[in-house]
C-alpha positions as CSV (number, residue, x, y, z in Angstrom):
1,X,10.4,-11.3,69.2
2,X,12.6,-10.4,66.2
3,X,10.1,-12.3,64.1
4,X,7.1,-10.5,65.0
5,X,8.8,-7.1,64.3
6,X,9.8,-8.1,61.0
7,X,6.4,-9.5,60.1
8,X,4.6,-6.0,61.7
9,X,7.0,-3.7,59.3
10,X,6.7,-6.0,56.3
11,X,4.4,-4.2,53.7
12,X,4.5,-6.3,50.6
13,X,0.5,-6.8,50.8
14,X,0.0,-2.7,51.1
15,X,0.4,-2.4,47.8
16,X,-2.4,-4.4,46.6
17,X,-5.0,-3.7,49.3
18,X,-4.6,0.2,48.7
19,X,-4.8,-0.5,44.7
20,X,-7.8,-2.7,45.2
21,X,-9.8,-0.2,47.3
22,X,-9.0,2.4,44.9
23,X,-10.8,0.1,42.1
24,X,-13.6,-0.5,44.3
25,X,-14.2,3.2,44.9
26,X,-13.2,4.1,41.8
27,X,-16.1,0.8,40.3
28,X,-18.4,2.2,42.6
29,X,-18.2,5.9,41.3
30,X,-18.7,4.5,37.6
31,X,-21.3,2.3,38.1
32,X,-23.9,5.1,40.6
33,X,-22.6,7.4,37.2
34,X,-24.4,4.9,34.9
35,X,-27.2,4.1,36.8
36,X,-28.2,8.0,37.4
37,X,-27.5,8.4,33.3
38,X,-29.9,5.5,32.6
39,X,-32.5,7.1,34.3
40,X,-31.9,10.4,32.7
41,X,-32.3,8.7,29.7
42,X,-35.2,6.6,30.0
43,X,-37.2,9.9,31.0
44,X,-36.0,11.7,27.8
45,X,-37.3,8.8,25.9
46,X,-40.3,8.8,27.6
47,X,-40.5,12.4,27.2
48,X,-39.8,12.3,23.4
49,X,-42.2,9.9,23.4
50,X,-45.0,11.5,24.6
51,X,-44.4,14.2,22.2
52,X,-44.3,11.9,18.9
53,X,-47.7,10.4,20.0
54,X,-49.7,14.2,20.5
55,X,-48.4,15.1,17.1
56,X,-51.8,14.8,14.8
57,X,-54.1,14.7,17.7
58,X,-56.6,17.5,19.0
59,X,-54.4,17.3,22.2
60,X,-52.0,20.0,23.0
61,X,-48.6,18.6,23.1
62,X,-46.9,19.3,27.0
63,X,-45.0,22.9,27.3
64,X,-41.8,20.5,27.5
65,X,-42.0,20.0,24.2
């Protein structure tokens, strides 16, 4: 019985279990970060994009612009 109480109050593995969810929030966090900035990205390129190709042309260029 002495056993089992010493194994159910041992906490050497805490440590690393709490510091390993932390990284995996903390990963998770970054990577949804970069995903949303790549798309923010890719539709200012497009934007700028769109832009560049009206210039010379009869078109109007959009009010965005």
């Amino acid at each position: 019985m002495t056993f089992i109480k010493s194994l159910w109050a041992d906490e050497c593995g805490a440590a690393a279990a709490e510091y390993a969810l932390i990284l995996a929030i903390v990963g998770t966090g970054i990577a949804l970060a970069a995903y949303n900035l790549g798309g923010a990205i890719k539709n200012s390129m497009g934007t700028a994009t769109n832009c560049i190709s009206k210039v010379g042309t009869n078109t109007a260029p959009p009010a965005n612009c």
